[in-house]
Structures are given as C-alpha cells and as structure tokens.
N, C-alpha and C positions, 0 to 999 in steps of 0.2 A: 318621294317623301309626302308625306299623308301633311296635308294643313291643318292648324290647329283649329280651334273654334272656342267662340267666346259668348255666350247667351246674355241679354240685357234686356232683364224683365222689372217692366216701371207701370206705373199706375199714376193718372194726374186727373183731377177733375175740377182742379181751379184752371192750369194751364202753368204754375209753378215748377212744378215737378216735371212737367214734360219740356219747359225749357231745360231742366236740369239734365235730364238724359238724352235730350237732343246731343247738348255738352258733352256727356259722358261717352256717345256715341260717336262724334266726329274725334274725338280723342283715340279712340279701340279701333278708328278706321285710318289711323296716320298714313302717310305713302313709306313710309320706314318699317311700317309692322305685317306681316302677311297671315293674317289670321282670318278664318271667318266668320263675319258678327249676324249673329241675327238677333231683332231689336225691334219687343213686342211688348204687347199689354197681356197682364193676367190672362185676362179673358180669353186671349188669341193663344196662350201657350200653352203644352199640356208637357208629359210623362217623355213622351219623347224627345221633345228638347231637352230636358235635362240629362238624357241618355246620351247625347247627342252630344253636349257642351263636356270640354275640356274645362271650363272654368264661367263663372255666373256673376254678375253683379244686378244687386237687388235695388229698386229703386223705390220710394211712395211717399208720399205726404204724411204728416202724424194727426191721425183723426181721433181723437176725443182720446190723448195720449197711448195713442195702439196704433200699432200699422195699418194701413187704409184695407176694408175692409175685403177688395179685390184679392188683393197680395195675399190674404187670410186663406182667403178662397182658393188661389192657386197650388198654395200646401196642404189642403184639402183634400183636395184633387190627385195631388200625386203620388204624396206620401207613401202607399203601399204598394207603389207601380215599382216605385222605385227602391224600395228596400233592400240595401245590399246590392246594390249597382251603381250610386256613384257615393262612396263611401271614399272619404278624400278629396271630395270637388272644391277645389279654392274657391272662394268666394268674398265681394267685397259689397257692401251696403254704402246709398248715398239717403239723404231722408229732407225734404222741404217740411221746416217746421213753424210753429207758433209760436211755443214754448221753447222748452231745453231739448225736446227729441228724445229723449233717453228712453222714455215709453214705447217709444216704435221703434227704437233701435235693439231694447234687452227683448222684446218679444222677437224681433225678426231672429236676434243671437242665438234664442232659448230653442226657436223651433229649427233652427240650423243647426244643434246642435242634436237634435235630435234623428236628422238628416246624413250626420256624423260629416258635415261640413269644414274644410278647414279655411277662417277667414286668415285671407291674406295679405290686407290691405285696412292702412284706418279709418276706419270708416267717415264718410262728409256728414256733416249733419248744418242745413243752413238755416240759418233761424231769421224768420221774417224775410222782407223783399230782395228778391234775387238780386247778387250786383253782380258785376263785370268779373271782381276779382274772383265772384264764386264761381263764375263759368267756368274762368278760366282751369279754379282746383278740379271742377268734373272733368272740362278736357284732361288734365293730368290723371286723373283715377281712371277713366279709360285706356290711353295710352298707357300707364303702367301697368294696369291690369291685363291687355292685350299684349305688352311686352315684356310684363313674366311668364305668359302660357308658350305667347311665340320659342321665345330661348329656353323653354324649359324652368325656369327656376323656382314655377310653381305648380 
C-alpha cells in the first residue's frame, strides 16, 4: 500500500509563523499517523510537491493584510504547472496575525479556489503572541489533517 503524503508549505520572517508550523508539523508527524510530510518554505517548494501531496496545509504571516508575500510567490509559480492535476487537493490554512487575518486568509481562499482546491479543515488564524494553547491547536490541525489523508476521509 502506497503512503499517503501531506505537504506543509509556511513562510515566517519574524520567527512567529515558524513556531506555528513547527506545531503543525510535529502534529502531521504523530507515531499514530503514517503519512509522509514534507515541511518547507515557499521558496524551497515548487510544481512538483504539489503533484506529489495528497493534501497541503498552507501557512504565513499576514503582511500589510495579504498573505506574506513569499506564499504569493509560490502560487506564481505553480499555477499553470499544475492545472488540472490536483483538482480536489484538501487543503487547510493556519495564519500568524496583527490584526483579524481575514486579509491573508480570503486571499489564500480566493487563489485556492482558483487551484480548484477543496479546504478541509477551519482554518487557525492567531492573532498577536503565540501562546501554548495556540500550539497546541497547530499541533491539532496537523494531526487531523495528516489523519484525514491517512484514513482517507479527505
């Protein structure tokens, strides 16, 4: 039986956001879940990761109320690689914010939508200084999102 795979593409450059998908990442890597993660920045991923992932979760800061400009960059990129090849990729967003997030979260929606992306999970959006309990919701949004692809149910 072929392993599932689970792609977790994040962007930080305070150092916020990359605690948050550290979180998200030790969650998707539970000893309960047998999926494969790979767990990168924009800049490190391309066309074929997304070829590649069973299901994605998207991570980034909210910079001047829009996704950080990396993450921008990475849909960019792939957009036309990928047309009509993963049409249905679950996918969930987490977002380290200032404000309310909603800026970086309806853009990340809008161009996953255009991706023809199916989100499967509610999205995290944490606003101001990381605490404990938010880890602990990234650890959960990884492990559930690595334990819907694992059992199928997404």
């Amino acid at each position: 039986m072929v392993r599932k795979r689970l792609l977790i593409i994040y962007h930080s450059k305070t150092g916020s956001n990359a605690t948050l998908a550290r979180a998200v990442f030790k969650g998707a890597k539970h000893k309960d879940i047998d999926v494969d993660v790979r767990f990168m920045t924009p800049s490190e991923a391309d066309y074929n990761d997304l070829v590649w992932a069973d299901g994605v979760i998207f991570g980034t800061p909210e910079n001047f109320g829009y996704m950080s400009g990396m993450l921008k960059d990475f849909f960019d990129r792939t957009f036309y690689e990928v047309e009509g090849k993963v049409d249905g990729l679950p996918f969930a967003i987490f977002i380290s914010a200032a404000t309310d997030g909603q800026g970086a979260l309806n853009s990340i929606r809008g161009i996953c939508r255009g991706y023809k992306f199916r989100e499967v999970q509610e999205p995290l959006v944490v606003v101001g200084k990381v605490s404990d309990s938010m880890i602990l919701k990234c650890e959960e949004l990884g492990m559930s999102m690595a334990a819907g692809i694992d059992s199928g149910i997404f």
